[in-house]
C-alpha positions as CSV (number, residue, x, y, z in Angstrom):
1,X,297.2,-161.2,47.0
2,X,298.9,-158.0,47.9
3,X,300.5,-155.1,45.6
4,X,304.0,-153.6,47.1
5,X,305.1,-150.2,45.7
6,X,308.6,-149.6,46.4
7,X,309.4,-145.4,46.1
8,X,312.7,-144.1,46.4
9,X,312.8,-140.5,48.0
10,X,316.2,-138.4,47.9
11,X,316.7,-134.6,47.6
12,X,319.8,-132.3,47.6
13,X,321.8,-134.2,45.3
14,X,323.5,-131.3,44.3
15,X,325.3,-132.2,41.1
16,X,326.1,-135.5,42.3
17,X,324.3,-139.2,41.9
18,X,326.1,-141.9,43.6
19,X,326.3,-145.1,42.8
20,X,325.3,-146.5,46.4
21,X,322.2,-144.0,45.7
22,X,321.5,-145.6,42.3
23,X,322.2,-149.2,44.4
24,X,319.3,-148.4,46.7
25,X,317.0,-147.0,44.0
26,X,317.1,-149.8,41.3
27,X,314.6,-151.4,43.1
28,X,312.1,-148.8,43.4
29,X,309.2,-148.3,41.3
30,X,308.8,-144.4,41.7
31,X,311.8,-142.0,42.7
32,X,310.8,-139.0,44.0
33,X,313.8,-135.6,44.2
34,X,313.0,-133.3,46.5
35,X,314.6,-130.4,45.0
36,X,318.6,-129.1,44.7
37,X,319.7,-131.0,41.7
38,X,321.7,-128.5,40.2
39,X,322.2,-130.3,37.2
40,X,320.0,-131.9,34.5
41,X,321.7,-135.2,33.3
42,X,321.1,-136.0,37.1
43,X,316.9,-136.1,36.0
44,X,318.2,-138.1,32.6
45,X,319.4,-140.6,34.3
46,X,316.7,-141.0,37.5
47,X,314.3,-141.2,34.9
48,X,315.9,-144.3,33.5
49,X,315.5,-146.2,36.9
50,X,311.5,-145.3,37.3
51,X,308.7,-143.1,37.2
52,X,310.4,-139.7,38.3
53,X,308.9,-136.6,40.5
54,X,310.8,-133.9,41.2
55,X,310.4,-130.4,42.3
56,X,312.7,-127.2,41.6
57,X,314.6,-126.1,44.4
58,X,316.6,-123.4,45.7
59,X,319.8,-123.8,44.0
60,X,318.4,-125.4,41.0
61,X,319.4,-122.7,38.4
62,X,317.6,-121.1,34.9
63,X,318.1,-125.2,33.5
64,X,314.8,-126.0,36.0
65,X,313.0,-122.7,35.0
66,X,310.0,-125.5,34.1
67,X,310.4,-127.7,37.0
68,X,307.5,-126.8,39.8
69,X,308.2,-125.5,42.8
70,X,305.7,-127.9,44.4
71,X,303.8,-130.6,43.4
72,X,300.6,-132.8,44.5
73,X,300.3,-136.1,43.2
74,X,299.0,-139.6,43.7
75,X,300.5,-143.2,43.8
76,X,299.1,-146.6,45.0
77,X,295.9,-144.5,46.6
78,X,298.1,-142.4,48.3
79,X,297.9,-138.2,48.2
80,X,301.5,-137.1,48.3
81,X,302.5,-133.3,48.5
82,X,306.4,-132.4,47.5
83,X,308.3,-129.4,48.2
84,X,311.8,-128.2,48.5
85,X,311.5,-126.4,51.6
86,X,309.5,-127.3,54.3
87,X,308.3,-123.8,55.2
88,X,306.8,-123.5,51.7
89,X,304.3,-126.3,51.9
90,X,300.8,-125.2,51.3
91,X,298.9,-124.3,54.6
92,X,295.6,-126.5,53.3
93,X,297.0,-129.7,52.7
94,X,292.9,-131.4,52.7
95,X,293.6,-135.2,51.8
96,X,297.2,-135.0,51.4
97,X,298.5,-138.4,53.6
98,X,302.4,-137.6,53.0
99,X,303.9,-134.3,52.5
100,X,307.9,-134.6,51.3
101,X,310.3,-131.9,51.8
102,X,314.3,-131.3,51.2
103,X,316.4,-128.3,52.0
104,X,317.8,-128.7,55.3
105,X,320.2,-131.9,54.4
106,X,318.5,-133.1,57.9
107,X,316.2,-136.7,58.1
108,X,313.1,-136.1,59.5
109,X,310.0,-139.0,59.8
110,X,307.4,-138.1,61.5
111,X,303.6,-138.4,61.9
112,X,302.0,-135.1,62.6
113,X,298.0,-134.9,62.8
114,X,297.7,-138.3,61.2
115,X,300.0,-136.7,58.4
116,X,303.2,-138.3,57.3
117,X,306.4,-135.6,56.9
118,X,309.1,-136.6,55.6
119,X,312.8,-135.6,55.0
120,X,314.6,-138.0,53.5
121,X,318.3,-135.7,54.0
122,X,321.0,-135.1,51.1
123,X,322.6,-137.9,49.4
124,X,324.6,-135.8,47.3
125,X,327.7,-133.7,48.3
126,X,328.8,-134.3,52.1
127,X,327.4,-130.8,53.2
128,X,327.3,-129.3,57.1
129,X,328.3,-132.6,58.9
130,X,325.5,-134.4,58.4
131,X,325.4,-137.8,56.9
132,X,324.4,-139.0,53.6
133,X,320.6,-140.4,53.8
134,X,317.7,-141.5,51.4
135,X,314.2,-143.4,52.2
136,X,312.3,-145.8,50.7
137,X,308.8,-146.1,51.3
138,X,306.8,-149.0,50.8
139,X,302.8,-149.4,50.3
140,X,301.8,-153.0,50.8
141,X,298.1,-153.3,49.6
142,X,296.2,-155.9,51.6
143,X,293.0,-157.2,51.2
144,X,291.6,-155.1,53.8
145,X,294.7,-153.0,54.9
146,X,297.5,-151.0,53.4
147,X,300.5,-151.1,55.0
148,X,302.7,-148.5,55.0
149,X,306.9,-148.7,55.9
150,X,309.5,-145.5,55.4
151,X,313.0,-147.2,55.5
152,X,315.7,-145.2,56.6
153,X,319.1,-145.7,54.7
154,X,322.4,-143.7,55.7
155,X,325.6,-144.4,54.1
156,X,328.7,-143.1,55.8
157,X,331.8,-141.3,54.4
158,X,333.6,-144.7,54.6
159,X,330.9,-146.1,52.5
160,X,329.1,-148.0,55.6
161,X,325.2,-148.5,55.2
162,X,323.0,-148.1,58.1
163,X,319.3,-149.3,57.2
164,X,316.8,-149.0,59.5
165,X,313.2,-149.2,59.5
166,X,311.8,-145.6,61.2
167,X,308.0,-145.6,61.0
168,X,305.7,-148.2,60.1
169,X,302.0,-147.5,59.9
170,X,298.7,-150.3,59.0
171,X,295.6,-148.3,58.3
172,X,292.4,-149.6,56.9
173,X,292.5,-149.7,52.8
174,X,291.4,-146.4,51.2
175,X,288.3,-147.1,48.6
């Protein structure tokens, strides 16, 4: 029998939940905010849906004085690492398997030294041309393997959803 963590990542909300974000995340276990949420009833109501982490960013104001700037944490076995902007992750990451970042309003997935990065864009406020995007990740515990998925979800001006799987990784089940 297998175990299936769904985990909702968004960032640069600024001021702004939609309801095709809240669509996406009602299924997700965790949600993870990558920082710019500008306002708090935004973190009230995310922690309604699931198990919230969030970290302070740049343009959250004297409200998020006690949100961290980073944060490492684990779920389903899995080291994550969180940060608003990418240039301010921590140079030792040790164990850290996924490293989440914000700030740029720009979707990045990629494996780097057997590390995943990942940007999951803004979902908020339609900002510098770029589209509105979230992820999901998904842990699928096997008996021997975990499987890991990072879904890719864009939702146009018009309201249009794009989803689209982006990485997909089976490793051997950590101990």
């Amino acid at each position: 029998m297998s175990e299936k963590i769904k985990m909702g990542i968004i960032s640069d909300t600024h001021g702004l939940l939609r309801e095709e974000v809240k669509e996406r995340l009602k299924d997700c276990t965790y949600i993870f905010h990558a920082g710019d949420v500008d306002r708090p009833e935004i973190l009230d109501e995310l922690r309604t849906m699931g198990f919230l982490y969030v970290v302070r960013g740049n343009n959250d104001g004297y409200w998020a004085q006690n949100l961290r700037r980073s944060l490492n944490f684990s779920v389903g076995n899995v080291k994550f690492f969180m940060v608003h902007d990418r240039k301010d992750a921590a140079w030792e990451l040790g164990d850290t398997q996924v490293v989440i970042f914000g700030h740029s309003h720009k979707y990045f997935c990629q494996e780097i030294d057997g590390r995943l990065w990942l940007n999951p864009g803004s979902c908020g406020r339609l900002r510098f041309g770029a589209p509105l995007t979230l992820a999901v990740l998904t842990i699928e515990d096997g008996v021997e393997n975990q499987e890991w998925t990072v879904e890719k979800i864009t939702i146009s001006n018009r309201y249009v959803e794009n989803r689209s799987i982006v990485w997909k990784k089976t490793q051997p089940k950590q101990k």
